[in-house]
C-alpha positions in Angstrom: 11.5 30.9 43.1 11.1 28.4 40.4 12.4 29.1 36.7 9.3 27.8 34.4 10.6 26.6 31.0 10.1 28.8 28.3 10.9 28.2 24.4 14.5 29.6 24.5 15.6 27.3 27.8 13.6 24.2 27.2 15.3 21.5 24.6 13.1 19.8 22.4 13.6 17.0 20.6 14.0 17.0 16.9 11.1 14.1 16.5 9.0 16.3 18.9 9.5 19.1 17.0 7.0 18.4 14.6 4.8 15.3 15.4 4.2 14.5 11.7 8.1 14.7 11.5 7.7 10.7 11.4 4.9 10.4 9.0 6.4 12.3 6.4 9.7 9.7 6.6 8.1 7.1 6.6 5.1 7.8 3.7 6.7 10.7 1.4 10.0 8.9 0.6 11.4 8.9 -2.8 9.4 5.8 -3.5 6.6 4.7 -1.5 4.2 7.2 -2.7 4.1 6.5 -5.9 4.3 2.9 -4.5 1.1 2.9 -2.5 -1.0 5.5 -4.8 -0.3 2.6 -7.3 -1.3 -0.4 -4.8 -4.2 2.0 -3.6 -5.2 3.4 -7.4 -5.0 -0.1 -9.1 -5.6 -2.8 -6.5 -3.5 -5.8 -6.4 -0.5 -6.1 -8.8 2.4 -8.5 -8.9 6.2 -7.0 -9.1 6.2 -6.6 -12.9 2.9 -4.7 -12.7 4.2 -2.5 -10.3 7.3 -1.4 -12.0 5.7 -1.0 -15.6 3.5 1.4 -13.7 6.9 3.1 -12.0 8.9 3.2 -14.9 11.9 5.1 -13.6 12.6 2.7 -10.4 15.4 0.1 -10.4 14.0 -3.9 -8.9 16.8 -3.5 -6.2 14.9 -0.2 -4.8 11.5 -1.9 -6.0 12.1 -4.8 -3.3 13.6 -2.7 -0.8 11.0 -0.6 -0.9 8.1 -3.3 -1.3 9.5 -5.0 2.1 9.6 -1.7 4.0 6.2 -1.3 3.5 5.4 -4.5 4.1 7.5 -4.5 7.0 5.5 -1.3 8.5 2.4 -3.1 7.6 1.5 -0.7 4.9 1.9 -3.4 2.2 0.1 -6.8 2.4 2.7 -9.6 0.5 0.5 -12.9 -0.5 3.0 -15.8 -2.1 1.5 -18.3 -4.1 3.4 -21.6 -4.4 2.6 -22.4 -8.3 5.3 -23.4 -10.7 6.5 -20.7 -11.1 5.7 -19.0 -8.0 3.5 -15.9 -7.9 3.8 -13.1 -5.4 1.5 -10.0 -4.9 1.0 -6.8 -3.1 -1.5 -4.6 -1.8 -2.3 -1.9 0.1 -3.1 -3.0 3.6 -6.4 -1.5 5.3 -3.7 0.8 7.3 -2.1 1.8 3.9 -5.4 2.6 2.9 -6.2 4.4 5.5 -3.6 7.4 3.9 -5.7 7.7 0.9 -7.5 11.2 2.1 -4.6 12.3 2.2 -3.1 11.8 -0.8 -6.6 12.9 -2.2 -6.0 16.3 -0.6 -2.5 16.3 -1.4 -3.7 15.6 -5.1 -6.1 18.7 -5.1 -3.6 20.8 -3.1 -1.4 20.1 -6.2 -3.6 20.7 -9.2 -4.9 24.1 -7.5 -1.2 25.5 -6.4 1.3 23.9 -8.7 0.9 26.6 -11.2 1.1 29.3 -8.5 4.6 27.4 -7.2 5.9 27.5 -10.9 5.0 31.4 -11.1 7.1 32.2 -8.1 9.5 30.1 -9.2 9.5 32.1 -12.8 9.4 35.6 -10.9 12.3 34.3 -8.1 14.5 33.4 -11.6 14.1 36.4 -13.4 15.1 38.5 -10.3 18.1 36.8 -9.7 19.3 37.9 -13.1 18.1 41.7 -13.0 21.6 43.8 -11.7 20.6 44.3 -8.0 19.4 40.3 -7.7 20.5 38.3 -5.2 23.6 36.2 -5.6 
């Protein structure tokens, strides 16, 4: 008699585990959202644009980051050979493409931020009353 897998027996792979597993590394890093939501928000911008508009990133991570996303096709790169040279990014079609869902992300965060900070608030105070959790 065969022995059908069942969720105890079978081994499953940690990217299989959750298929968006992949998405969420790649687009919800510390800084490519804020990243493409500016490409996507404010069109095309050269490097100095961007990181007035990201004040707390360092250039290094700024390039690292930039090339990444370019390098996953989420960024478009366009180099103009002037003196001095000009270079500027974009959000690809494909980029653009995640822009519902940062939308929905955006409402999801206006309507249940508050609600997160209340727990938060209530999860604080209990944790101080004699009988809290350590």
């Amino acid at each position: 008699m065969a022995v059908l897998p069942t969720a105890k027996t079978t081994a499953v792979h940690p990217e299989n585990a959750c298929p968006i597993g992949p998405v969420v590394d790649l687009v919800f890093s510390r800084w490519t959202t804020p990243i493409l939501w500016a490409l996507n928000e404010y069109g095309r911008q050269r490097f100095v644009e961007l990181e007035r508009r990201i004040t707390t990133i360092t250039p290094k991570v700024l390039t690292q980051r930039l090339r990444q996303l370019e390098r996953d096709g989420l960024v478009l790169r366009t180099y103009f050979p002037e003196v001095p040279p000009r270079v500027e990014y974009e959000i690809s079609d494909l980029g653009r493409s995640l822009a519902p869902l940062f939308a929905t992300l955006a409402e999801w965060s206006t309507a249940n931020l508050g609600r997160i900070e209340q727990a938060r608030t209530r999860y604080d105070a209990q944790q101080r009353l004699p009988g809290g959790r350590p």
